[in-house]
C-alpha positions, 0 to 999 in steps of 0.5 A: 292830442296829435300835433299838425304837419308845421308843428311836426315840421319845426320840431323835425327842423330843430332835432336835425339842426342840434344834431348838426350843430353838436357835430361841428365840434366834434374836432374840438372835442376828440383832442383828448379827455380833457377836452371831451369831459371838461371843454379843455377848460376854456369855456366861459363861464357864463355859457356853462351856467346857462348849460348847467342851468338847462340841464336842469330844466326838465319837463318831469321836474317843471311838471312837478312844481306846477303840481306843487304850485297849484295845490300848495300855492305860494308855499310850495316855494320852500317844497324845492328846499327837499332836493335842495335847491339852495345847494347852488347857494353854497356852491356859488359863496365857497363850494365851487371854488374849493371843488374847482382848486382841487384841478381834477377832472371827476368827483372821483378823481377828487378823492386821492386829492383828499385821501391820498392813494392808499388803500383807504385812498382806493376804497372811497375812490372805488365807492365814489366811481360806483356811487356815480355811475348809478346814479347816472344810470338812474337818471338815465332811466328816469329820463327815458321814462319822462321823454317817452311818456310825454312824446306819446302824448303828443306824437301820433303813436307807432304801434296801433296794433290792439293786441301788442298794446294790450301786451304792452302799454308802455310800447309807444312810450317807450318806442318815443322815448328811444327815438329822442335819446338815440337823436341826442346821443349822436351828437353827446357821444362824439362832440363831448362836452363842447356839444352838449354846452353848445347845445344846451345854450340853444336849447335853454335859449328855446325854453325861455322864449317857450317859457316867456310865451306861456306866461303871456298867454296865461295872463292874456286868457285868465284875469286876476278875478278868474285867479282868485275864484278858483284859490283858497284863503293864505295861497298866496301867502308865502309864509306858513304856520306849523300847519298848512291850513289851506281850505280847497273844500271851500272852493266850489266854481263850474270850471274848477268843482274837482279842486275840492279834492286838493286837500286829500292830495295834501294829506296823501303827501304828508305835508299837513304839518308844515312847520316840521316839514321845513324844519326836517327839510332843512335841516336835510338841505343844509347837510346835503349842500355842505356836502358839496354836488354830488358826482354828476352833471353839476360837478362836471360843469364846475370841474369844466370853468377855468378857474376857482372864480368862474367856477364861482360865478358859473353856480350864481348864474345857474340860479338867474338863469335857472330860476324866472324862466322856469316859475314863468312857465309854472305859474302860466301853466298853473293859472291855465289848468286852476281856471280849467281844471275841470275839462283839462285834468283827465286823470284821477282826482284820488291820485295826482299826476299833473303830467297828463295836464301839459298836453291839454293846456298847449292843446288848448291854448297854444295856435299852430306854429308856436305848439311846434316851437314849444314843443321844440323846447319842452323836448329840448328840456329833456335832451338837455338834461340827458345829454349832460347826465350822459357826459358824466358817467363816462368820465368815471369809467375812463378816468377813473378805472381804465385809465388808472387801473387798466392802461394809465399811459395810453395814446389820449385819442385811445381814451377818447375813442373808449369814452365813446365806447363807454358813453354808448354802453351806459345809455344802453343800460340806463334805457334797458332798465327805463324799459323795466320799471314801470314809472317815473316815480319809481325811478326817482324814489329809488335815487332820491332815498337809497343813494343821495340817502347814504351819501350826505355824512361821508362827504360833508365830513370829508370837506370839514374835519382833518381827522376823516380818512378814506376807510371812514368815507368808504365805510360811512357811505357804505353804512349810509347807502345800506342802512336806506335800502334796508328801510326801503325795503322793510317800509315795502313789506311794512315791517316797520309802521312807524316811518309811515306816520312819526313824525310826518305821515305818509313821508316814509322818505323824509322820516327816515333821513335821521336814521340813515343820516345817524348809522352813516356817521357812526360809520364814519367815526367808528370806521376814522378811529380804528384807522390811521390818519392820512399822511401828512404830506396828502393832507397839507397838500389839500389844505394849502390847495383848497384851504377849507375852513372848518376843523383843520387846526393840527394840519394848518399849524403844519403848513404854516410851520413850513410857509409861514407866509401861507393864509389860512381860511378866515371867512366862515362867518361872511360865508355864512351870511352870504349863504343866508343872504342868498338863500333869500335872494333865491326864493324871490328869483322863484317867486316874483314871477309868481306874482306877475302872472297872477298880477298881485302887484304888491307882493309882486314889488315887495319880492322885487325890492328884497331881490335888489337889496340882497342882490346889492349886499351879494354885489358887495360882500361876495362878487367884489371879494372873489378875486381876492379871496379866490383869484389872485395865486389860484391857476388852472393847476390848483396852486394856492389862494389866501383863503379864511378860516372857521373861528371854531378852527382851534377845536 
C-alpha cells in the first residue's frame, strides 16, 4: 500500500506545521529547567491531561488491543489491568496529589524528600536515576521500532536495491523510523515541555477526529448482522467464568474461514484460565498502582500541574480523554478486519501480529484526502508518545546528576543548553539500540518483566510505612530488578520449565511476578532492619508535606507533639471506594464504545447508566472534596494540607 500525492501532501503539511508550532515556544521554554522539564508550572491542567493522555495513544499499543478485542471480545477490557490501566485510578483519588506536594522537579529528585541525603539517601536516588533512564532509553527503542515498521507500510520504501534488502530487511523500516523521530526531536529539544503539551494537544485533537471517522465507517460498512456472523458465543459478554470458554472453531463464514484458528492464539497467550488470570492481574495491578507512576512521562506531567488539586484533576482527565476515542477507533477497526478477515490478514494464522491489518483496513476503506488526514494522526500517535518519553529522561541526567553532583550553582541557561546536549544523546542511544533488536516485542517484554518487574515492592513501601530507609529502597530494587533478569535469562535457556506452565501456561512473565515480587521484599526488610532509620527531621518533614496515610504512627505523634494543630490523614476508607468506584467508571469509559459500534444497544445503555451513576458518586465523594482535603494550605512550594489517616495507622 502506497499513499497517493494529496495524502502524502497533508502529512507533509502536518510534520512542517508541529515542528513550526513547537518552535514558537522555544523562548518560553529556555528560561530555565524548571520551565524546559516542567512548563514553569503554569500550564492548566486540563491541557496536560489531554497531553498525558496523547502520549499514551500510540499505534503499537492501539494495535494490541485491537488483537485483544477481536480474539477475546469484550473480555479483553480486563486484559489492560496487565500494565495496569487502573493506575490512573489511583493516581486521580490520592497519588497525584501526594506526588505533586512533594514540589520536586523528577522522581528522582522525589527520593531525598523521602530518604533525606545520606548515604542510603544517594543510593536510591542513584538506583532511581538508573532505573529511569533505561526505561526511558527502552521506550525510545520500542518506539522507534513501531514507527519504522508501520511507515514502511505505507510510504514508498527508500532503498529498492535487492541485494541491500536481502542484507537488511529492516533498512527501510528503520531509515522511516529515524526520519520521523529527527522531525520530532527538532522541536522536543528546543521548546522543552511547552512544545511537547502544545504539541500533543494538537496532535490528540487529530486522533479523535481520525478515531471518530474510523468508528463511523465502521458501522456504515458493516451491519450488526455481519457482526454477529463472524463472533462466537459470550463475546460480547463482558464477564468471565474461570475459564474463557470462547468456541471460534464454530466460526466458519466466507470472508472470515481463518478465525477458526483464534482459539490456538488463546492457548499461545495462556489465557485459557481466565479466572486466575485476573485474580494474578490484579493482584499485580494493585501493587503496581500503589507504587505510584513510575520515573517517566506520567510523573512529569503530574510534577509539571500547578498544584496538588490539578494534579488531581489532570490523571482524571487522562481517562475521559484517553479512553472513547481509543476503543472508537479499536472497535472500528476490529469490526472492519472480523468481517474481512480473510482478504485483509496477511500474516500468519499460527502466530499473531495484527500490525500488519491497519494498512489493509485504511487501504480498503478510507477514500483520498481523509487516508492523509488519518495517516497524520496515527503518526501523530507515535510522536506523541515520543516526544513526551524524550522530555523526561533528560531531566534526570541534568537535575539529578549534573546539577547535583557536578556543577549545583551554574547559570540556568548553562542547564538548559546541557538539557539540550543530553536530550540529543539519549535519542542517539534509544535509536542505536531500536537499530539492534529485532522487534517490538522484544523491546516491550524486556521493559514490561525485567524492570517494572523489580520495581513494585521498593516503591510501594516507600509511600506507606515510616520504618523504610534508602538502603532498604536501594537493595529491594536491586534485588526485585536482579532476581527478574535472572528468570529471563534461565526461562531462555529453559532452565526453569515450570514458569512455562504453573500456574498459567505459556505466561513465563505473569507466573514469575511472585517470585520477584517476594525476593524484592525480602530486600526490603532485611536491608530496612540491619540499617537505621531516617532521621527524624527528614521523616517529619515529608509526612507534614505529603501527609500519606498508611503505617506512619511513631512519626504522626512527633509532628503533632510539635503542631498540635497539624491533621493528619484519615481517608483511607473513602480513598478506597473511591478507587473501586473508578475503577468501574473506567471499564465503561472503555466499553461503551464497544457496544456502539457493534450497535448492542442494551449493553450499550446498560454501560452508559453505570458510567452516570459512578460518575455522580466521583462528582460527590472525590471532586467536590479536592480543595478540602488537597487545596486549601497546599501551594506550589509544598506547604501543608490537612489530610486523612489509615485506621490500621496505630500498628
Amino acid at each position: 500500500m502506497h499513499l497517493g500525492v494529496v495524502d502524502l501532501s497533508i502529512i507533509i503539511v502536518y510534520l512542517v506545521g508541529v515542528v513550526l508550532l513547537g518552535m514558537l515556544v522555544t523562548k518560553r521554554a529556555s528560561k530555565n529547567i524548571q520551565h524546559y522539564f516542567l512548563g514553569g508550572n503554569v500550564l492548566p491542567w486540563w491541557m496536560l491531561g489531554v497531553s498525558n493522555a496523547s502520549g499514551m495513544f500510540d499505534v503499537a499499543g492501539t494495535m494490541l488491543l485491537v488483537y485483544w478485542l477481536t480474539v477475546y471480545g469484550m473480555k479483553s477490557m480486563w486484559l489492560p489491568w496487565l500494565w495496569p490501566v487502573f493506575n490512573q485510578i489511583f493516581l486521580m483519588v490520592y497519588m497525584s496529589a501526594w506526588l505533586r506536594r512533594s514540589n520536586v522537579m523528577t522522581g528522582a529528585e522525589w527520593i531525598k524528600t523521602r530518604f533525606g541525603t545520606g548515604k542510603g539517601g544517594n543510593l536510591s536516588h542513584i538506583i532511581v536515576v538508573i532505573f529511569a533512564l533505561i526505561g526511558v532509553i527502552g521506550f525510545l527503542s520500542y518506539g522507534f521500532k513501531g514507527i519504522g515498521e508501520f511507515a514502511v507500510a505505507f510510504l514508498p520504501p527508500l532503498v529498492t536495491n535487492p541485494a541491500t534488502l536481502l542484507a537488511h530487511p529492516d533498512i527501510n523500516a528503520n531509515l522511516y523510523g529515524l526520519i520521523l523521530m529527527a522531525i520530532t526531536s527538532i522541536y522536543v529539544i528546543k521548546g522543552g515541555m511547552f512544545s511537547v503539551v502544545i504539541t500533543e494537544v494538537l496532535q490528540y485533537a487529530i486522533l479523535t477526529i481520525s478515531s471518530v471517522a474510523i468508528g463511523i465507517i465502521a458501522m456504515s460498512y458493516v451491519s450488526p448482522a455481519m457482526i454477529h456472523s463472524v463472533l462466537p458465543s459470550g463475546w460480547s459478554n463482558i464477564f468471565f467464568g474461570w475459564h474463557l470458554n470462547m468456541d471460534w472453531a464454530s466460526i466458519h463464514t466466507a470472508a472470515s474461514s481463518k478465525v477458526s484458528d483464534f482459539g490456538k492464539w488463546i492457548a499461545t497467550d495462556g489465557y485459557s484460565m481466565f479466572g486466575l488470570f485476573f485474580v494474578m492481574v490484579l493482584f499485580k495491578g494493585i501493587f503496581i498502582a500503589a507504587a505510584g507512576p513510575a520515573p517517566n512521562y506520567d510523573m512529569q506531567r503530574v510534577l509539571s500541574t500547578r498544584n496538588p488539586v490539578e494534579a488531581a484533576k489532570m490523571s482524571s482527565a487522562v481517562n475521559v480523554v484517553l479512553n472513547p476515542a481509543r476503543y472508537l477507533m479499536v472497535a472500528g477497526l476490529t469490526v472492519l478486519a472480523l468481517t474481512n478477515f480473510n482478504s485483509l490478514y496477511s500474516g500468519s494464522v499460527a502466530s499473531p501480529n495484527f500490525e500488519t491489518i491497519l494498512p489493509e483496513v485504511l487501504a480498503h476503506y478510507i477514500p483520498v484526502g481523509l487516508l492523509g488526514f488519518l495517516m497524520a494522526g496515527l503518526i501523530a500517535a507515535f510522536m506523541s508518545n515520543f516526544a513526551a518519553t524524550v522530555n523526561a529522561a533528560p531531566a534526570y541526567i541534568v537535575n539529578d546528576i549534573y546539577k547535583r553532583y557536578i556543577n549545583p550553582n551554574a547559570d540556568p541557561k548553562v542547564y538548559v543548553n546541557w538539557s539540550y546536549v543530553t536530550t540529543f544523546l539519549v535519542i542517539v542511544v534509544g535509536v542505536s539500540i531500536g537499530f539492534m533488536v529485532s522487534s517490538i516485542n522484544q523491546v516491550v517484554l524486556w521493559i514490561v518483566s525485567a524492570l517494572w518487574g523489580g520495581y513494585t515492592a521498593a516503591n510501594v513501601l516507600k509511600w506507606y510505612w515510616w520504618r523504610f530507609n534508602g538502603y532498604g529502597y536501594f537493595w529491594g530494587m536491586l534485588t526485585g530488578i536482579g532476581t527478574m533478569l535472572l528468570l529471563l535469562v534461565l526461562d531462555n535457556f529453559n532452565l526453569i520449565p515450570f514458569l512455562r506452565s504453573w500456574p498459567l501456561s505459556n505466561n513465563a512473565s505473569m507466573n514469575s511476578f511472585p517470585i520477584i515480587f517476594v525476593v524484592s521484599i525480602i530486600g526490603c526488610y532485611v536491608a530496612t532492619y540491619m540499617t537505621p532509620a531516617e532521621d527524624d527531621e527528614t521523616l517529619m518533614n515529608f509526612y507534614k508535606n505529603v501527609r500519606p496515610w498508611g503505617f506512619w504512627k511513631p512519626v504522626k505523634d512527633k509532628v503533632m507533639a510539635a503542631d498540635p494543630a497539624f491533621q493528619p490523614n484519615k481517608d483511607f476508607k473513602r480513598d478506597m471506594f473511591n478507587i473501586v468506584v473508578g475503577m468501574v467508571w473506567q471499564i465503561t469509559l472503555m466499553a461503551a464504545p464497544v457496544y456502539l459500534v457493534i450497535r448492542d444497544w442494551s449493553a450499550l445503555f446498560i454501560s452508559l447508566a453505570i458510567m452516570i451513576v459512578t460518575t455522580i458518586i466521583l462528582k460527590v465523594n472525590w471532586w467536590d472534596k479536592l480543595e478540602a482535603t488537597f487545596g486549601d494550605r497546599t501551594s506550589a512550594a509544598g506547604a501543608s494540607a490537612p489530610g486523612t489517616e489509615l485506621a490500621g495507622e496505630t500498628k
